[in-house]
N, C-alpha and C positions, 0 to 999 in steps of 0.2 A: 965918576959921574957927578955933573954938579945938576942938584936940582933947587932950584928958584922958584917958591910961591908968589904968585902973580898977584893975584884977586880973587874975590868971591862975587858972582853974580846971583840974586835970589829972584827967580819967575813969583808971584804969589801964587798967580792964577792958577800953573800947574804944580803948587807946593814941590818947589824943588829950589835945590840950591847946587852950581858950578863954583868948582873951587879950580881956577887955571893955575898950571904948573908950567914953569920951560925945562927943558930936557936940556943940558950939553954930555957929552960924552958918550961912553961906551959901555953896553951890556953887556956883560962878559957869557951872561945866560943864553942868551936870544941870537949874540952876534952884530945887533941894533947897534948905528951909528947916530947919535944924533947930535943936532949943530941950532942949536938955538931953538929948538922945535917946541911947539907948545902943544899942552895938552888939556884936556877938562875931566874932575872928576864930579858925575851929577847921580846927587843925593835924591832920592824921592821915595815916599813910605816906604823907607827901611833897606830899600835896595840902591845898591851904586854903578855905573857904567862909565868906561871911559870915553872921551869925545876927542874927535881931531880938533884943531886948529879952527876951522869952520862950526865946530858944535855938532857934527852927525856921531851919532855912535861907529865906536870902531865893531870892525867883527871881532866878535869874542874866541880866542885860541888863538888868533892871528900873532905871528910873534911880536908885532911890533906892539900890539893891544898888551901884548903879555908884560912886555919891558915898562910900558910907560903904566903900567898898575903898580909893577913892581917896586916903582921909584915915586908916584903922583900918591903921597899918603897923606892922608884929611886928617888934621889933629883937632883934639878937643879943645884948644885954643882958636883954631881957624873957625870953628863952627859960633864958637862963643864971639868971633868980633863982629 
């Protein structure tokens, strides 16, 4: 699996912040194929969700929601730039 940090986007308004990932490769967990596919992880008081491509939240259990948490990980470095 190669994962690619994109960007960070920060809303002030709704004190939140998007960190985009791109997905290539294969979950071996899930079965998830993915080819370029990007993803968002958004931060707001204390809790995180994953987002499509678009910015809607995924459903949560959904395998594909599972794969791209598994691999979209927010480091203390990303948060810091």
């Amino acid at each position: 699996m190669q994962i690619e940090f994109k960007s960070k986007d920060q809303n002030w308004q709704e004190e939140s912040t998007t960190y985009w990932f791109e997905l290539t490769g294969d979950d071996f967990g899930t079965g998830c194929e993915f080819e370029a596919d990007i993803f968002g992880v958004c931060e707001s008081g204390g809790k995180s969700r994953i987002l499509d491509c678009d910015g809607c939240p995924m459903t949560v259990g959904d395998r594909v929601e599972i794969a791209a948490k598994r691999h979209c990980v927010v480091t203390d470095d990303m948060r810091a730039e």
